[in-house]
Kinemage of the C-alpha trace (Angstrom):
@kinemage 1
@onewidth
@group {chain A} dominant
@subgroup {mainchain}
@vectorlist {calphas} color= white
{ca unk a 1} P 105.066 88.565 132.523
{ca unk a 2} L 107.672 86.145 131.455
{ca unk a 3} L 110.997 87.083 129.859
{ca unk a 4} L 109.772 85.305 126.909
{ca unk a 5} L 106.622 87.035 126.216
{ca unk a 6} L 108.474 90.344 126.898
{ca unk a 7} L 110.958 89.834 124.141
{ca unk a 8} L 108.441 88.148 121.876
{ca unk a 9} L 105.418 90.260 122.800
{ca unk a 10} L 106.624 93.963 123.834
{ca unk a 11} L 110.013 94.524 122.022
{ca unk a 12} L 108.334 94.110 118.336
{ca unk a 13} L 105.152 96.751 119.136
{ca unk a 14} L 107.294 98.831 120.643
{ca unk a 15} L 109.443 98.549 117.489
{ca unk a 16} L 106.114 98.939 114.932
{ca unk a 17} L 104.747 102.112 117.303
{ca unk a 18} L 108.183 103.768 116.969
{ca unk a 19} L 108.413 103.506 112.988
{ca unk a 20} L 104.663 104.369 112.545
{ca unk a 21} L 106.027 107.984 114.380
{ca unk a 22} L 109.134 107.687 112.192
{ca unk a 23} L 107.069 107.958 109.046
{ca unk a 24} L 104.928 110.467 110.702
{ca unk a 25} L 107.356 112.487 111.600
{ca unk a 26} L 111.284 111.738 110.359
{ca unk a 27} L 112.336 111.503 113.538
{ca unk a 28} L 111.397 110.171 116.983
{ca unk a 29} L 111.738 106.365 116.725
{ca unk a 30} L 114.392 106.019 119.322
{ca unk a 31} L 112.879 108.579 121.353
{ca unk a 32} L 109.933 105.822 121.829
{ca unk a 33} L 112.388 102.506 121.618
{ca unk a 34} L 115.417 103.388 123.241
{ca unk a 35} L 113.724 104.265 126.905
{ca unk a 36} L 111.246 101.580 126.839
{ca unk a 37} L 113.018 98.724 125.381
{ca unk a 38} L 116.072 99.876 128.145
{ca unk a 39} L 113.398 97.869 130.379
{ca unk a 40} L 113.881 95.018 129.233
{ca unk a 41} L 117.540 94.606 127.823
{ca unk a 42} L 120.870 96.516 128.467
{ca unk a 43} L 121.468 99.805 127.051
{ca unk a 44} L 124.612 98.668 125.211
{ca unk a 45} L 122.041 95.641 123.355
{ca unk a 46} L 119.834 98.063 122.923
{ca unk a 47} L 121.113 101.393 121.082
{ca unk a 48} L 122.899 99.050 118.680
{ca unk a 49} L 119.899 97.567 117.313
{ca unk a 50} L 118.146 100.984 117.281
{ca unk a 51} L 121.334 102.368 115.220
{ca unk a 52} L 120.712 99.689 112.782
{ca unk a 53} L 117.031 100.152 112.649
{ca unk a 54} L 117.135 103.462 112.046
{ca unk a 55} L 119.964 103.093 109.331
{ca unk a 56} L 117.504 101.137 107.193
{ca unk a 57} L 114.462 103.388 107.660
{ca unk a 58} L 117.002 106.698 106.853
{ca unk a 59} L 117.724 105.190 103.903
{ca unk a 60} L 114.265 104.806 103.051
{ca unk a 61} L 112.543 107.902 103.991
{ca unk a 62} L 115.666 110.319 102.891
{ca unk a 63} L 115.634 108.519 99.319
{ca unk a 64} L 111.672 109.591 99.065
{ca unk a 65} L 111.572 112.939 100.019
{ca unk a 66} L 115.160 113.757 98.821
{ca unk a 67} L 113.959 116.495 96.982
{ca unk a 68} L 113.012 118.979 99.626
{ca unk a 69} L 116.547 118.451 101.170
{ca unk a 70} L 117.708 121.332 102.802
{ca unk a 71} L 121.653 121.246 101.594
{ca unk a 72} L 122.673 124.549 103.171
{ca unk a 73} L 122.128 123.705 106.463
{ca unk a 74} L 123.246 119.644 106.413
{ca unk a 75} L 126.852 120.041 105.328
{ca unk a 76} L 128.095 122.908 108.014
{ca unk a 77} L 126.756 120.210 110.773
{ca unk a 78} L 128.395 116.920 110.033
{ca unk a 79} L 131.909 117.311 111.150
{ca unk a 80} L 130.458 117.948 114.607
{ca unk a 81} L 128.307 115.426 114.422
{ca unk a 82} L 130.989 112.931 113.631
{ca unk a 83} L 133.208 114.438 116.475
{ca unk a 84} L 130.087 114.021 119.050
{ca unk a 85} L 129.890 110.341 118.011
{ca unk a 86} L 132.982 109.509 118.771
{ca unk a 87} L 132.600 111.448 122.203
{ca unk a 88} L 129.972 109.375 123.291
{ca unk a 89} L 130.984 105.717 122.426
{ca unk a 90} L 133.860 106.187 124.340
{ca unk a 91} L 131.357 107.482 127.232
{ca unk a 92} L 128.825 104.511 126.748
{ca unk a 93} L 131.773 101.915 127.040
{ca unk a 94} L 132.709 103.338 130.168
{ca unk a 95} L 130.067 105.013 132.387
{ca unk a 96} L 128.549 102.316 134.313
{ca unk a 97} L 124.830 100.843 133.884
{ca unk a 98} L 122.825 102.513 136.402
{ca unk a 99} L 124.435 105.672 135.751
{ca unk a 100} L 123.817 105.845 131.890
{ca unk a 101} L 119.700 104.759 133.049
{ca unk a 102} L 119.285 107.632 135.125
{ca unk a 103} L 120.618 109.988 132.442
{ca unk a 104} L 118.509 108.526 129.361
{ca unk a 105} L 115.895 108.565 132.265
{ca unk a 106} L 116.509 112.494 132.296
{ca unk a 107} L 116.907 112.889 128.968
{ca unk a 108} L 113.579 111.384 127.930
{ca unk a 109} L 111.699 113.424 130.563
{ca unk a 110} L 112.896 116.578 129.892
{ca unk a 111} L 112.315 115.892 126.342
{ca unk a 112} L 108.483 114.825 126.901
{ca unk a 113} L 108.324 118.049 129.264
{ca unk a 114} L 109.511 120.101 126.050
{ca unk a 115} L 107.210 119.080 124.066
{ca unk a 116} L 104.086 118.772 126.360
{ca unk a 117} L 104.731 123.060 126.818
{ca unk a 118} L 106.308 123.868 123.846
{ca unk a 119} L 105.506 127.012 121.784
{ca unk a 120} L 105.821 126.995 118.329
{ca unk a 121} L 108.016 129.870 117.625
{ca unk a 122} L 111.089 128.671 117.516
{ca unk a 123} L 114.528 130.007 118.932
{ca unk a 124} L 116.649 131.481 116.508
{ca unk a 125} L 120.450 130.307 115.808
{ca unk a 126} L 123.381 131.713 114.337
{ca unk a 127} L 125.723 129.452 112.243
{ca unk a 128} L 128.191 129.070 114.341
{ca unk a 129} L 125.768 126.904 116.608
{ca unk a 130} L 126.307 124.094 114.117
{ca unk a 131} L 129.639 123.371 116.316
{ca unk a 132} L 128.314 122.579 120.115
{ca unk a 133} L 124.994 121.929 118.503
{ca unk a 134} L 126.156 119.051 116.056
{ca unk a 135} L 128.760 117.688 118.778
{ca unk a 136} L 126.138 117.681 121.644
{ca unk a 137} L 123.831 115.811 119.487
{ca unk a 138} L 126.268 113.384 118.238
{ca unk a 139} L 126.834 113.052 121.976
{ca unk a 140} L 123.771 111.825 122.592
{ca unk a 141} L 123.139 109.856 119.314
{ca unk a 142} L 126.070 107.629 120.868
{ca unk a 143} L 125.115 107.935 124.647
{ca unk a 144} L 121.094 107.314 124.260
{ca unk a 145} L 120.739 106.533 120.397
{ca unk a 146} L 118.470 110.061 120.695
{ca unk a 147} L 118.969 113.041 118.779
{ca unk a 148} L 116.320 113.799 116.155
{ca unk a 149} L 114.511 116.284 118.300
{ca unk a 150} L 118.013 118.178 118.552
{ca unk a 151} L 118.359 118.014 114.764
{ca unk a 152} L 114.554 119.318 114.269
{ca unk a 153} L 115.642 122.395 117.277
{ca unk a 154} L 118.304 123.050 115.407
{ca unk a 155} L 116.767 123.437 111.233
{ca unk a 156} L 113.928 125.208 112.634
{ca unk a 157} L 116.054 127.656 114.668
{ca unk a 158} L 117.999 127.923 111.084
{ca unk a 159} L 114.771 129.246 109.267
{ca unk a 160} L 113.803 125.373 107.344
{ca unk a 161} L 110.614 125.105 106.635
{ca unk a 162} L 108.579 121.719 108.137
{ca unk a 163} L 108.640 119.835 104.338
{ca unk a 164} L 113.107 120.772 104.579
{ca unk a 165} L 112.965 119.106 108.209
{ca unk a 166} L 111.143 116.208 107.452
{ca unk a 167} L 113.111 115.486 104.538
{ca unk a 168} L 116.615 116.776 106.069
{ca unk a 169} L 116.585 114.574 109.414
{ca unk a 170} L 116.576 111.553 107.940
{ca unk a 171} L 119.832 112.158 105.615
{ca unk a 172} L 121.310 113.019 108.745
{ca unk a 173} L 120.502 109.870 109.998
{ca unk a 174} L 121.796 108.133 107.125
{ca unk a 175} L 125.210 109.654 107.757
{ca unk a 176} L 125.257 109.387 111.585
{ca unk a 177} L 123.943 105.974 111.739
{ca unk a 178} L 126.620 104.626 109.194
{ca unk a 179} L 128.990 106.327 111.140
{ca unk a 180} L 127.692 104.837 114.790
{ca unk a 181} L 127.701 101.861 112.932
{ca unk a 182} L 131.625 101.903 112.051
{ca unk a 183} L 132.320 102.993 115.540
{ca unk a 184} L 129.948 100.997 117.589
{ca unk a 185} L 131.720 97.536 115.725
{ca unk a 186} L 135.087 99.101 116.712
{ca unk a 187} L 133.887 98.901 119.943
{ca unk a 188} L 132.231 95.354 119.881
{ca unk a 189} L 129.221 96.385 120.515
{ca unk a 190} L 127.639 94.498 117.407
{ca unk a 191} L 127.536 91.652 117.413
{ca unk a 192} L 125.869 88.159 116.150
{ca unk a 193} L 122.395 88.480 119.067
{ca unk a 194} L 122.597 92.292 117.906
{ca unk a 195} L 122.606 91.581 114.060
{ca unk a 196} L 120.272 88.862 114.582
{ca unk a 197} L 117.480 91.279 116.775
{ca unk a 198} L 117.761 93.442 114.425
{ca unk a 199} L 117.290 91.875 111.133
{ca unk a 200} L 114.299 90.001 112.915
{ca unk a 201} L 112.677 93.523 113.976
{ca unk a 202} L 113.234 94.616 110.054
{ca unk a 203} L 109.911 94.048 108.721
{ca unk a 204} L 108.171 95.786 111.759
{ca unk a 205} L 109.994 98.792 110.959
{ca unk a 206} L 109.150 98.606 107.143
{ca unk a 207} L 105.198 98.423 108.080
{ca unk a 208} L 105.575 101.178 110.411
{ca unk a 209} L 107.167 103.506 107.852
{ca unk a 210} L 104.401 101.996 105.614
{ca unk a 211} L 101.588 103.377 108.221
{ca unk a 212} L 103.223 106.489 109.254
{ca unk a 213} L 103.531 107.963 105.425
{ca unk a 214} L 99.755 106.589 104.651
{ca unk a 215} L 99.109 108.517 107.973
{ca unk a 216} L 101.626 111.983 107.752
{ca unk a 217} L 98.880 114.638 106.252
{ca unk a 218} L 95.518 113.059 108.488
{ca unk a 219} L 96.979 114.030 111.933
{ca unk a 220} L 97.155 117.359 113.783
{ca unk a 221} L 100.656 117.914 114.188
{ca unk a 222} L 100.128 119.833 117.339
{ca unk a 223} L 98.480 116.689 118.625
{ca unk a 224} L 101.021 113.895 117.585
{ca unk a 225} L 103.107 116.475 119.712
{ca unk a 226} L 101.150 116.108 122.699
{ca unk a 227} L 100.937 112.405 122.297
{ca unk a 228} L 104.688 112.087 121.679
{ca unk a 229} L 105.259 113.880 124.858
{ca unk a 230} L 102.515 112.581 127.246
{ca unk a 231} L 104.769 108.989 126.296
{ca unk a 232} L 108.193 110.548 126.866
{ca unk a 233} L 107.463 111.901 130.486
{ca unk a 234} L 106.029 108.826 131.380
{ca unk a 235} L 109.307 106.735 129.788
{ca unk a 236} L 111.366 108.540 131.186
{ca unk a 237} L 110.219 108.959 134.913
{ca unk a 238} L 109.835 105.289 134.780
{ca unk a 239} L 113.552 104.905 133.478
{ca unk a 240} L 114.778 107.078 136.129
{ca unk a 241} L 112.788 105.573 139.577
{ca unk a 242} L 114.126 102.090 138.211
{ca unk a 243} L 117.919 103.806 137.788
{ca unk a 244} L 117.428 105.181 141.640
């Protein structure tokens, strides 16, 4: 397949499948563009555009379920979050190519594994977890543009009920994403190709969210699960025998 019909073809369904599990779910769209779009262009192209992407469906999806907004939990977490960020631009300028595949390669397989076997009784945390919780996640918001499972881990281990989660990730987002944003352009890492991409891919993402919502309710959540998985181990296996 031609490098034309992969960037023409591939890039925007990827793009659509990813926001139809975004409005499903409230999370997961970079778990599904991130590893398989790293196929086709470099990582640093890549989590930009997903940043930006994500920014715009945040926005969206936190202003309409705002209400069940789970406040108590979201405000401890952000300074750590922030502090992560930073972390992991300064990783993602540095670490070389083949090195940062093989981890997202990891990453994405251990996160499909988790979810193909997971229980759900969650693990329980304390509050002072919102420390090396929010600054691992932010460390891998910057590294992989993938943290919304962490974020989900981390609610549910706090006692938030599934409406509070799918209406807390997202404001998250908003705030992590503005703040990748910020740091990613003080690194140069957006710029005119990466603005471009992603204001193209823009009304891909707005029909997904569009599906996913008409479609959140009619699934088995314990099956979008599976699904979600089944795709992950299979991303990220292929991520890391390319990296190797």
């Amino acid at each position: 397949m031609s490098a034309g019909i992969a960037t023409f073809v591939l890039a925007p369904l990827v793009v659509l499948v990813a926001y139809v599990i975004f409005g499903i779910a409230s999370f997961g769209s970079t778990l599904f563009t991130v590893p398989l779009l790293a196929h086709l262009f470099p990582l640093t192209f890549v989590i930009p555009i997903a940043i930006i992407l994500d920014a715009a469906a945040s926005v969206t999806q936190g202003i309409r379920l705002r209400a069940e907004v789970n406040r108590r939990e979201l405000v401890p977490l952000l300074p750590f979050l922030l502090a992560g960020i930073v972390l992991g631009v300064v990783l993602l300028v540095r670490l070389p190519g083949n090195i940062l595949m093989a981890c997202l390669g990891i990453f994405t397989l251990a996160y499909g594994t988790n979810y193909l076997i997971r229980h759900e009784s969650p693990l329980r945390f304390s509050r002072w977890t919102a420390g090396p919780i929010g600054i691992f996640a932010g460390v891998t918001s910057s590294l992989f543009g993938i943290a919304g499972p962490i974020y989900v881990m981390y609610l549910a281990g706090r006692g938030a009920t599934p409406e509070q989660i799918r209406a807390t990730v997202p404001v998250i987002f908003i705030f992590t994403t503005i703040a990748r944003i910020a740091v990613f352009s003080a690194a140069g890492l957006i710029g005119r190709e990466v603005l471009l991409a992603a204001a193209l891919l823009l009304p891909l993402v707005a029909l997904g969210l569009y599906i996913g919502n008409r479609l959140h309710g009619k699934l088995s959540r314990e099956r979008a699960v599976r699904v979600i998985g089944a795709l992950l181990v299979a991303s990220g296996a292929s991520l890391l025998l390319r990296a190797l």
